[in-house]
C-alpha positions in Angstrom: 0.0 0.0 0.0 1.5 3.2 -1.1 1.8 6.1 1.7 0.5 8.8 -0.7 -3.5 9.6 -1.2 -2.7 8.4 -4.7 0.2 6.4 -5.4 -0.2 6.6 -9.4 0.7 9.8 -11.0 -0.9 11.2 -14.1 0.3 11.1 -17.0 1.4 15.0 -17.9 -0.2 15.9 -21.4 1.9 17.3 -24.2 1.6 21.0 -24.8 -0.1 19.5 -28.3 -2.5 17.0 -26.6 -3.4 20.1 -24.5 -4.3 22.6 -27.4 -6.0 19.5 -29.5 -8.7 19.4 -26.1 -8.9 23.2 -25.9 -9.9 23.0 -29.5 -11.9 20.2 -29.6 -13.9 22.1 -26.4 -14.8 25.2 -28.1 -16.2 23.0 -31.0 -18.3 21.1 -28.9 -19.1 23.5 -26.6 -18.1 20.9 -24.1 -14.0 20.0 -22.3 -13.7 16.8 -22.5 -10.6 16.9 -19.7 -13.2 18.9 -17.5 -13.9 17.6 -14.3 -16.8 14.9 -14.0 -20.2 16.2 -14.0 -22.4 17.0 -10.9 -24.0 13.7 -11.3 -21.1 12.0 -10.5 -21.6 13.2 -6.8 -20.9 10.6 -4.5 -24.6 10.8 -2.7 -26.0 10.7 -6.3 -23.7 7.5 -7.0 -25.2 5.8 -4.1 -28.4 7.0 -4.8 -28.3 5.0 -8.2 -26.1 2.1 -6.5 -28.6 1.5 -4.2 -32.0 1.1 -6.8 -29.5 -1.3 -9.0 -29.0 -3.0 -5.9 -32.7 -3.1 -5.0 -33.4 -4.8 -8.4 -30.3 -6.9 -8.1 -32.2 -8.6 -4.9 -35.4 -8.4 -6.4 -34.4 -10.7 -9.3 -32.2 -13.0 -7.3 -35.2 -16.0 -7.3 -32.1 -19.0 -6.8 -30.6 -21.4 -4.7 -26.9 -20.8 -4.1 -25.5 -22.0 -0.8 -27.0 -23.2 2.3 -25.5 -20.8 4.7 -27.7 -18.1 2.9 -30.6 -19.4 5.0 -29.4 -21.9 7.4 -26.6 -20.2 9.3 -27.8 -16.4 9.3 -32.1 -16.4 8.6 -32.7 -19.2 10.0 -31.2 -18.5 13.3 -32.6 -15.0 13.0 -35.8 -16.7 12.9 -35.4 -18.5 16.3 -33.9 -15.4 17.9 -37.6 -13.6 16.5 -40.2 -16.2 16.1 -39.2 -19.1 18.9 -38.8 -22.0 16.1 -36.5 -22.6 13.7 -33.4 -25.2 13.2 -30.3 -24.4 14.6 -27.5 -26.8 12.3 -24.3 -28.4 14.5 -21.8 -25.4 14.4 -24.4 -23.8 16.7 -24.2 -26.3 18.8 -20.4 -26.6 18.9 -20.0 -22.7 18.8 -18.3 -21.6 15.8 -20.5 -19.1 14.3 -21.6 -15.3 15.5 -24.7 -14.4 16.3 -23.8 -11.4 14.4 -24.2 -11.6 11.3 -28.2 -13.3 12.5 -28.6 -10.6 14.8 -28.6 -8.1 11.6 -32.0 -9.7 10.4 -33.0 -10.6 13.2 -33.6 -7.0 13.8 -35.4 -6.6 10.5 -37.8 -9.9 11.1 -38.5 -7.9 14.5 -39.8 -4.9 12.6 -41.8 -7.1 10.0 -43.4 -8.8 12.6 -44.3 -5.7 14.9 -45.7 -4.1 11.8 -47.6 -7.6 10.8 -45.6 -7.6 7.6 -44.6 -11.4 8.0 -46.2 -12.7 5.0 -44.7 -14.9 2.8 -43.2 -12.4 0.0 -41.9 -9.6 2.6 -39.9 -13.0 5.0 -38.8 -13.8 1.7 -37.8 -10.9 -0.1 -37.2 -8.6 2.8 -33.8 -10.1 3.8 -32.1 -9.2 0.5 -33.7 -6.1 0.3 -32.0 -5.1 3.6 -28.9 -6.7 2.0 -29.2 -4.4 -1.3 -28.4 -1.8 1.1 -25.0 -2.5 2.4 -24.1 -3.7 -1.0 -24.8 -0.3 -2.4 -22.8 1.2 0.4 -20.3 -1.1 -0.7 -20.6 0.3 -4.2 -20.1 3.7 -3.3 -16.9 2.7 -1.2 -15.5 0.7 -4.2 -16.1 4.0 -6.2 -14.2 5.9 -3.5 -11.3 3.6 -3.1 -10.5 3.6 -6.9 -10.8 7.3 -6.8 -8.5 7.3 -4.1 -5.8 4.5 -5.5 -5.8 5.9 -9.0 -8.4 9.2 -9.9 -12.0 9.5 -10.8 -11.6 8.7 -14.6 -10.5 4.9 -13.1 -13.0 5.3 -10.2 -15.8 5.1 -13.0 -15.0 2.5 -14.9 -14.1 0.5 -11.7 -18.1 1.0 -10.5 -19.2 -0.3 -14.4 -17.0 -3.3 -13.7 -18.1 -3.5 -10.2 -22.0 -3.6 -11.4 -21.8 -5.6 -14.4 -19.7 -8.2 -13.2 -21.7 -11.4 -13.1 -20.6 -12.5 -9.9 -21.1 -9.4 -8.0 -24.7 -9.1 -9.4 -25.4 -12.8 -8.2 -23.7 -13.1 -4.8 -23.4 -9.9 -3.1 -26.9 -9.4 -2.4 -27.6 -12.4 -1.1 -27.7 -13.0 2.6 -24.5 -14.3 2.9 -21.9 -13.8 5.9 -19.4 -13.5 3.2 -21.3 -10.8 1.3 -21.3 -8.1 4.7 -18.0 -9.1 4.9 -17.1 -8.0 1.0 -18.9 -4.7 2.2 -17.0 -3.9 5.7 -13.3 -5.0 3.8 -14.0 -2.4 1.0 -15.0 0.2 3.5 -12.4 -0.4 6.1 -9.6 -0.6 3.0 -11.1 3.1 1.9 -10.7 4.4 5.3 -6.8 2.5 5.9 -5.6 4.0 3.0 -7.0 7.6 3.2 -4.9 8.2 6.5 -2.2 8.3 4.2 -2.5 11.4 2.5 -4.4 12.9 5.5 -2.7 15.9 8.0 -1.5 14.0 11.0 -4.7 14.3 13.1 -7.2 12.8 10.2 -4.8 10.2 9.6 -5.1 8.4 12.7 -8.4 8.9 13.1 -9.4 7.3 9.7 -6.6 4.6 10.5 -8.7 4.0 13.8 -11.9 3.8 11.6 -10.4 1.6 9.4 -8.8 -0.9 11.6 -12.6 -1.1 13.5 -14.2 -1.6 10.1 -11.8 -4.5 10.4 -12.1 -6.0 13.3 -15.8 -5.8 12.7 -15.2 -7.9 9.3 -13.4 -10.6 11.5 -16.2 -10.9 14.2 -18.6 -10.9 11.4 -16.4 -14.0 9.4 -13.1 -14.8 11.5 -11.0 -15.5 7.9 -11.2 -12.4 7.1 -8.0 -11.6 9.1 -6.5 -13.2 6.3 -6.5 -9.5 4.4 -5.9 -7.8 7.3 -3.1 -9.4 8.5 -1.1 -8.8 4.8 -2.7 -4.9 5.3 -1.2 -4.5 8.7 2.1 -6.6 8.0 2.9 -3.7 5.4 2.5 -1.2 7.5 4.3 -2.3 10.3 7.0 -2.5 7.3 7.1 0.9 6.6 6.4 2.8 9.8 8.4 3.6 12.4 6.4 3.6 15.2 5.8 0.1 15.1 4.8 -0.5 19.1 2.7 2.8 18.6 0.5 1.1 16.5 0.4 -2.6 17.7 -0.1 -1.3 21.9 -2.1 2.0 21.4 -4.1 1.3 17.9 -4.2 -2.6 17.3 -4.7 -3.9 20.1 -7.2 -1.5 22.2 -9.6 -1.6 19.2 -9.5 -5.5 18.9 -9.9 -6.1 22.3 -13.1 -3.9 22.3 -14.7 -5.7 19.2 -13.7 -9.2 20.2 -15.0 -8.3 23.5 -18.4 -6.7 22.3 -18.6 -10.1 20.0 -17.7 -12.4 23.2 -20.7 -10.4 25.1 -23.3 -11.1 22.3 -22.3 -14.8 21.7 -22.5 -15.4 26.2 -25.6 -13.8 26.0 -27.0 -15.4 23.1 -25.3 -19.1 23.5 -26.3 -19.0 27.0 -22.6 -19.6 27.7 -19.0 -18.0 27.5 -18.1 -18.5 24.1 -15.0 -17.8 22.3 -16.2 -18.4 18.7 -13.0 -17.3 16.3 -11.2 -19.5 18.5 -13.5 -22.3 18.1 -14.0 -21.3 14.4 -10.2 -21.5 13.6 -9.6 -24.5 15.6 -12.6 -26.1 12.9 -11.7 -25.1 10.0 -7.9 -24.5 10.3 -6.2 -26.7 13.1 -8.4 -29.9 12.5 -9.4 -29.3 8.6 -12.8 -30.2 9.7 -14.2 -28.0 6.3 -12.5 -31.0 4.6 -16.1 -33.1 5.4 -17.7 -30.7 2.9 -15.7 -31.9 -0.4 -11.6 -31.0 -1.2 -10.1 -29.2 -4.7 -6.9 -29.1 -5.9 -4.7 -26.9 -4.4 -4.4 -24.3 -7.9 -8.2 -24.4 -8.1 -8.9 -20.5 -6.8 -5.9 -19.9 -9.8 -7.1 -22.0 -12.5 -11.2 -22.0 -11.9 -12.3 -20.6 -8.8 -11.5 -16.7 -9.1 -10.9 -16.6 -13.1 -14.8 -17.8 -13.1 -15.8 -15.2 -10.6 -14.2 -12.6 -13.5 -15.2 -14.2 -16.4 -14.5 -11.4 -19.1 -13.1 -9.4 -16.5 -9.9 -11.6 -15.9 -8.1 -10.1 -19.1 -8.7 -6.4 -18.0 -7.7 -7.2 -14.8 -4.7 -8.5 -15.8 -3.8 -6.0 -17.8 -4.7 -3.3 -15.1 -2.5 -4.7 -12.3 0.5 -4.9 -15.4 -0.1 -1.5 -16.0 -0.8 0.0 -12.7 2.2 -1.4 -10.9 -0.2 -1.6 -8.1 2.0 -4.4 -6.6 1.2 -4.1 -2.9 -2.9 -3.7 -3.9 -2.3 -6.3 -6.3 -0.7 -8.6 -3.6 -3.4 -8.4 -1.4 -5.3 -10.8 -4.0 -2.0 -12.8 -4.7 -1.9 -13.4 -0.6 -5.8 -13.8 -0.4 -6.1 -16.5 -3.3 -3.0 -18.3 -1.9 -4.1 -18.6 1.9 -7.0 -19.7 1.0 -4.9 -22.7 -1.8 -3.0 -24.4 1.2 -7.1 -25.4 3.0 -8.6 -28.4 1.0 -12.5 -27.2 1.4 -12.6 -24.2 -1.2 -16.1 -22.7 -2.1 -16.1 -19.4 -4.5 -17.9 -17.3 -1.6 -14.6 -17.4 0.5 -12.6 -14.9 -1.8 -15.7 -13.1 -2.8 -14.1 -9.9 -0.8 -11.2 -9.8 -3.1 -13.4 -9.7 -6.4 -14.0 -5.8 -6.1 -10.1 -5.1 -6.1 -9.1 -7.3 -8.7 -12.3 -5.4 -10.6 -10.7 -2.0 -10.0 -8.1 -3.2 -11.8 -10.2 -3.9 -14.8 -11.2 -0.3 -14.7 -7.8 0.8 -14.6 -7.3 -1.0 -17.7 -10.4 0.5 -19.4 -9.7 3.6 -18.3 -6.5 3.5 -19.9 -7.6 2.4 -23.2 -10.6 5.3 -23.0 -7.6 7.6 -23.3 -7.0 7.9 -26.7 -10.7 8.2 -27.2 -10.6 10.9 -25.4 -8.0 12.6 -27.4 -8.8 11.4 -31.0 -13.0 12.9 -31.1 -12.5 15.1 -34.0 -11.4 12.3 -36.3 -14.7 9.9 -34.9 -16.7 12.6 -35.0 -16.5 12.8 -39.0 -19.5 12.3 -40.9 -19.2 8.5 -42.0 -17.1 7.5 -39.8 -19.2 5.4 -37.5 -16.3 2.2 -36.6 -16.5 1.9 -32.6 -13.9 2.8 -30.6 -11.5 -0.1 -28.9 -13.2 0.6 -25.3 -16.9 0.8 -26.7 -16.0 -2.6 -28.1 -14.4 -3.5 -24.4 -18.1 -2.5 -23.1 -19.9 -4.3 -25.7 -18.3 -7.5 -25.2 -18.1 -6.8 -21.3 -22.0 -6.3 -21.5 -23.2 -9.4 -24.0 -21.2 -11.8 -21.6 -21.6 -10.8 -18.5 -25.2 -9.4 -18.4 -26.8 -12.8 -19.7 -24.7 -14.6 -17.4 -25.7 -12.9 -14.5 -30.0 -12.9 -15.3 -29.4 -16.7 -15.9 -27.8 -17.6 -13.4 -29.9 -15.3 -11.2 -33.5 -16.0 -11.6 -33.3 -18.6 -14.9 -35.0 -17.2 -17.7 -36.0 -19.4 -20.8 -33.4 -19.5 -22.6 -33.1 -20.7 -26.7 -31.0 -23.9 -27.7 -28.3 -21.7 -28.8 -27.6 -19.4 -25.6 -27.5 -22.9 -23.7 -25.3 -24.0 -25.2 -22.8 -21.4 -25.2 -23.1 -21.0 -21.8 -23.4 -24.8 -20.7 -19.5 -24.7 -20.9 -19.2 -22.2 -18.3 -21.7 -24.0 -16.3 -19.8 -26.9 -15.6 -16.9 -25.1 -14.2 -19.1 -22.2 -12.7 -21.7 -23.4 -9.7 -24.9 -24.4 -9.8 -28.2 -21.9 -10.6 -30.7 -23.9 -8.6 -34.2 -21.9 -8.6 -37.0 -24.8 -7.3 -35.3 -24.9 -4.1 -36.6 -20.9 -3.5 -40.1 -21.3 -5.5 -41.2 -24.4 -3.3 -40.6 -22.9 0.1 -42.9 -19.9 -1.1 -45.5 -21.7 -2.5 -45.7 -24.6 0.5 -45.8 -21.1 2.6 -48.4 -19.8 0.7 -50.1 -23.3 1.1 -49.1 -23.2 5.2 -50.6 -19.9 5.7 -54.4 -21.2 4.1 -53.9 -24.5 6.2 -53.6 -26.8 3.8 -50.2 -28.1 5.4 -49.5 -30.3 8.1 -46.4 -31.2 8.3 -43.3 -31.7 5.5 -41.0 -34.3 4.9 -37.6 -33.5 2.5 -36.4 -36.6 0.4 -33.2 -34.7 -0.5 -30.0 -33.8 0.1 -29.7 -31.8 3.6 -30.2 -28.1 3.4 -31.2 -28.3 -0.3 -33.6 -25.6 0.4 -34.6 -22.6 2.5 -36.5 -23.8 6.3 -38.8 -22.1 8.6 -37.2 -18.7 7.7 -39.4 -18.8 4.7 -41.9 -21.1 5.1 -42.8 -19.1 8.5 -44.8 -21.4 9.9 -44.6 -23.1 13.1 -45.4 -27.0 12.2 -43.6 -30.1 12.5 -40.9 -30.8 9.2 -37.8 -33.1 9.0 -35.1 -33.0 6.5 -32.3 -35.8 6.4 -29.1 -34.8 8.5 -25.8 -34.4 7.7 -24.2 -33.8 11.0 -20.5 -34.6 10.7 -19.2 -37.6 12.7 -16.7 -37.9 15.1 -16.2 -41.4 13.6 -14.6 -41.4 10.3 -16.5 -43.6 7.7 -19.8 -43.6 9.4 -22.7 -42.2 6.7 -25.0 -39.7 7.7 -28.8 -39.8 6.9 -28.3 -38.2 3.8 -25.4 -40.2 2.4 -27.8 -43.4 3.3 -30.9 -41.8 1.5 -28.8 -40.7 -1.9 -27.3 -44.5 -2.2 -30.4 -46.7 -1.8 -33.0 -44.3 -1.4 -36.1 -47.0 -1.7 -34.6 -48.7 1.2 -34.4 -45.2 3.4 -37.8 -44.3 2.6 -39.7 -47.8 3.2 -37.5 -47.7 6.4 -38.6 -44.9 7.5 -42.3 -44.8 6.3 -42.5 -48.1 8.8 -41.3 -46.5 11.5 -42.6 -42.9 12.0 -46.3 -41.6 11.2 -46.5 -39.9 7.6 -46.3 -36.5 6.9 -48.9 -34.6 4.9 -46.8 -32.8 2.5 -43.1 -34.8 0.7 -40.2 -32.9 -1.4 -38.0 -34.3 -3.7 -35.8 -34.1 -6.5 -36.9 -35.7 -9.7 -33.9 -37.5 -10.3 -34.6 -39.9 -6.5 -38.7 -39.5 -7.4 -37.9 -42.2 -10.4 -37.2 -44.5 -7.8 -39.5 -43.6 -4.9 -42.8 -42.5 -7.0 -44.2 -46.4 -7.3 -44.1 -46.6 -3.2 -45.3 -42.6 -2.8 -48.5 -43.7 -4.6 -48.6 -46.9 -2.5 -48.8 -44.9 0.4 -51.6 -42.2 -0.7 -49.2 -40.0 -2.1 -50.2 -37.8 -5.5 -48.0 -35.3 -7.0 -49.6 -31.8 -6.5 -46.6 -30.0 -8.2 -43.8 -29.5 -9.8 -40.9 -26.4 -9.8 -38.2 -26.1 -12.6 -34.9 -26.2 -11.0 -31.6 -26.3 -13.0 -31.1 -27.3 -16.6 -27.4 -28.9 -16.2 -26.1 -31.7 -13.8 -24.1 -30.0 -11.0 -22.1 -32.9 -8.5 -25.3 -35.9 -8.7 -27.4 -37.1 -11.1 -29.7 -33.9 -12.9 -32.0 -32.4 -10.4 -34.2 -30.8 -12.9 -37.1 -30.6 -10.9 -38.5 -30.4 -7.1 -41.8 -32.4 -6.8 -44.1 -31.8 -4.2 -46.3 -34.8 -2.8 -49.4 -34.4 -0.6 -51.0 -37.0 1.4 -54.7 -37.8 0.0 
C-alpha cells in the first residue's frame, strides 16, 4: 500500500494534446478533460447504487448455498419467532450471532408491523442486503478514486456492477457478502490516512482498523487481508509498538469483547467463537467433510470464473498500474486460502472488487485515446466503434446474460444454452426450485392446507422455517459430521439406496402430509409414494445442467390424500 492519497501519477499531457482538447472544447461546446459532472456526486452514485442494488435482490429468485438461509435467517428466525433449526456449528460454537442478529432485527420490525407474510420473509432479507451492497458500491467508487483518480473510479463501478458474480452473490444474505462490504470500506478508510494531515490520519486509520475487526467478528477468515494490510504497515512505519499497543490492540480487544458479550448472551454460555472457528476449519481441517479441490483451483477456476470477461482487463490493469502491494493483497488472499482443502467461490468473494478496480484501470487507460482522438470519430461516415466501446460491448453481452441466468433462470433458446453450458460446468450451480417451493408450501401453510413436511433430498437443499414461517412439524435428512470417520449420515444413506431409506422410514414414524423431492430420486420412490396415498400436487423447474449428482431438474411436491 502506497503512503500517498494516490500512489499513481498522471500522465502530464503534451503541450499538443493540450491545445488539441482546448480545440476540440470550443467546437463542442463541451471539455472533455473537465472535471466529471455534478451527477457524479458521491450521494447521487449511491443513490443509483442502491436502486441497481434493490433490483439486483429483487431478481435474485435462486438457490446458491446453504448458509444463505441456514446459518444467518434461519437463526434469526429462532432469535424472533421461537422456532426454527439451529445446524451443528451452533451447537459446537463456531459461528456469531452477528451476522443473524442483523436480520433478526429486520424480522422484529416485520413482525411488529404484521408484515410477515410470505413475500416480505422472503424478499425482505435481500432487500436489507441491497443496502449495504450499495454502500459497498459507493466505497468501491471511493477507493478507486483514491488509489488511482475518478476517470478509473468510474470505470471500476461499471465493472463492479456488471460483473456477473457481484450481481449474483453480493446481495444475497451471505456472511461472506457483509464481509465483502466492511473489507472495501475499512480498506477506503486504511488508505486515506495516508494522504491525511496527521490528526485525520489516525483517526481514519482508527476507523479503518474497526471496520476491520468488525469484518473478523462478522467471518473470523477475514484476518486473512488484514493481516497482509497490517504486516505492510508495520514494514514501513516507524512507530511500530505505537500502533500494535495503542491502535491494534485497544480496538481488537473492544470488538472481540463486544462479540464475546453477544455470543455469552446469546449461546447462553461464554463462548469464544473465532477461537473455536479457527480451531474447525484450520487446526483440525474439519471443512474437509464438505468436499476438497486441488490446491491451484482458486488460480485455474475458482477466481478466473468469478471474472469471467473481466480476468483479461484485470490482468492487464494490475500490469499497468504497478499496483504491486494492492495487487498482492489478491495474490496473498487467493493463496491462503490454496493451502485449505474445502474451497467454495464465496470465501474470496471480498477480493473480487479489487481485482475489478483493476479492470477499470485498464479500461480507463484504453478510453484515453478516445478521449484525445474525437475530431477524427466525430466525421461524418465515420461510424467504426472505438477499442473501449468494443471493451463494453463485449463486457455487457457476456456478463449481463450470465448474471440474469444464473440469477432467476429465464428461458433460454437452444443456442444461448449452449454457449453457456461450458461455463456452467466449471461455474456453480443456478438452482431456482429450491426458493419457489418454500414460497409456495408457505403460501399453502398460511391457508392450512399443510401439516407437516417431509424433505427426500439432500440436507439443506432448500430454505426452512425462515421462509416457510410457519410453526409445524418438518424433517429433513441430516448431515451432522461424525466424530467417527467412515460412518454415513442420513443423507449419504438416503442418496445411495434411497427405496430402502424411505420404506424404512415410512414403517417407523407416522407420515407426513406434505413430501419434497428431487426428480432424479422421485424415479425410484414414486411407485411406493402412490402406494402410500401419495399424489403429486406440483412441480418447480430447477436447473437445466447436472451439477455434483445425477440432474435435479425438478422439485416435486407430494401431498397426502
Amino acid at each position: 500500500m502506497s503512503d500517498r492519497g494516490r500512489p499513481t501519477p498522471r500522465r502530464r499531457q503534451r503541450p499538443e494534446e493540450k491545445e488539441e482538447e482546448e480545440e476540440i472544447s470550443s467546437s463542442s461546446g463541451k471539455s472533455v478533460a473537465a472535471k466529471g459532472p455534478p451527477w457524479w456526486s458521491e450521494k447521487r452514485i449511491w443513490a443509483a447504487a442502491l436502486a441497481f442494488r434493490v433490483a439486483n435482490a429483487l431478481l435474485i429468485q435462486t438457490y446458491f448455498n446453504p448458509d444463505e438461509h441456514w446459518q444467518s435467517l434461519e437463526v434469526a428466525h429462532r432469535v424472533v419467532f421461537g422456532y426454527g433449526h439451529l445446524t451443528w456449528e451452533w451447537k459446537k460454537g463456531i459461528r456469531s450471532y452477528l451476522h443473524p442478529l442483523v436480520f433478526a432485527l429486520l424480522y422484529k420490525v416485520l413482525g411488529f408491523l404484521r408484515l410477515d407474510t410470505p413475500w416480505f420473509m422472503a424478499k425482505a432479507p435481500r432487500l436489507l442486503q441491497s443496502l449495504f451492497a450499495s454502500i459497498g458500491d459507493v466505497y468501491m467508487y471511493k477507493l478507486s478514486k483514491l488509489i488511482f483518480d475518478e476517470h478509473v473510479a468510474k470505470w471500476a463501478l461499471f465493472c463492479q456492477l456488471m460483473n456477473w458474480f457481484m450481481f449474483f452473490c453480493i446481495t444475497r444474505t451471505l456472511s461472506n457478502s457483509l464481509e465483502t462490504v466492511l473489507t472495501v470500506v475499512g480498506l477506503f478508510y486504511w488508505l486515506a490516512s495516508s494522504g491525511s494531515s496527521e490528526q485525520l490520519s489516525v483517526a481514519s486509520r482508527k476507523l479503518g482498523l474497526f471496520v476491520a475487526a468488525l469484518s473478523c467478528a462478522v467471518r473470523p477468515t477475514s484476518a486473512i487481508t488484514w493481516l497482509y494490510v497490517g504486516v505492510l504497515y508495520l514494514i514501513r512505519t516507524q512507530s511500530r509498538l505505537h500502533f500494535l499497543f495503542f491502535e491494534v490492540v485497544p480496538i481488537g480487544i473492544l470488538v472481540l469483547a463486544m462479540s464475546c458479550l453477544l455470543d455469552w448472551w446469546m449461546y447462553g454460555s461464554f463462548t469464544i467463537v473465532p477461537l473455536n472457528f479457527l480451531r474447525f476449519n484450520f487446526f483440525s481441517s474439519g471443512g474437509d467433510y464438505y468436499g476438497t479441490h486441488p490446491w491451484h483451483w482458486y488460480f485455474t477456476q475458482g477466481f478466473p470464473s468469478m471474472l469471467l470477461t473481466f480476468l483479461p482487463y484485470a490482468v492487464i490493469g494490475i500490469l499497468k498500474s504497478k499496483e504491486w502491494r494492492i495487487s498482492g493483497l489478491i495474490a496473498w488472499v487467493l493463496g491462503i486460502y490454496s493451502v485449505l482443502g474445502h474451497k467454495e467461490f464465496r470465501f474470496v468473494l471480498p477480493v473480487l472488487p479489487i481485482a475489478l478496480i483493476f479492470s477499470g484501470y485498464s479500461l480507463s487507460v484504453m478510453s484515453k485515446p478516445d478521449l484525445l482522438d474525437v475530431r477524427r470519430k466525430s466525421r461524418p461516415g465515420n461510424k467504426c466503434p472505438s477499442r473501449v466501446q468494443l471493451a463494453v460491448l463485449f463486457l455487457v453481452a457476456t456478463n449481463v446474460p450470465m448474471a440474469l441466468y444464473m440469477s432467476s433462470i429465464h428461458q433460454l433458446g437452444l443456442g444461448f444454452k449452449l454457449i453457456l453450458h461450458y461455463s456452467y460446468k466449471f461455474v456453480l450451480p443456478s438452482q431456482r426450485g429450491s426458493e419457489d417451493v418454500m414460497i409456495y408450501l408457505s403460501k399453502e401453510a398460511h391457508k392450512g392446507k399443510v401439516r407437516s413436511i417431509l424433505f427426500l433430498m439432500p440436507c439443506h437443499s432448500t430454505p426452512y422455517y425462515s421462509t416457510l414461517h410457519h410453526d409445524l412439524p418438518m424433517w429433513f435428512l441430516d448431515c451432522t459430521p461424525s466424530d467417527t470417520k467412515g460412518i454415513l449420515d442420513e443423507s449419504d444413506r438416503f442418496m445411495i439406496d434411497p427405496l430402502g431409506f424411505v420404506m424404512s422410514m415410512f414403517t417407523n414414524s407416522s407420515l407426513p402430509s406434505h413430501i419434497v423431492l428431487f426428480s432424479s430420486e422421485e424415479k425410484q420412490l414414486r411407485e411406493l409414494l402412490i402406494s402410500y396415498s401419495f399424489d403429486e400436487i406440483k412441480r418447480f423447474f430447477h436447473a437445466h445442467f447436472k451439477v455434483d449428482r445425477d440432474l435435479q431438474a425438478s422439485v416435486v411436491v407430494y401431498a397426502l390424500t
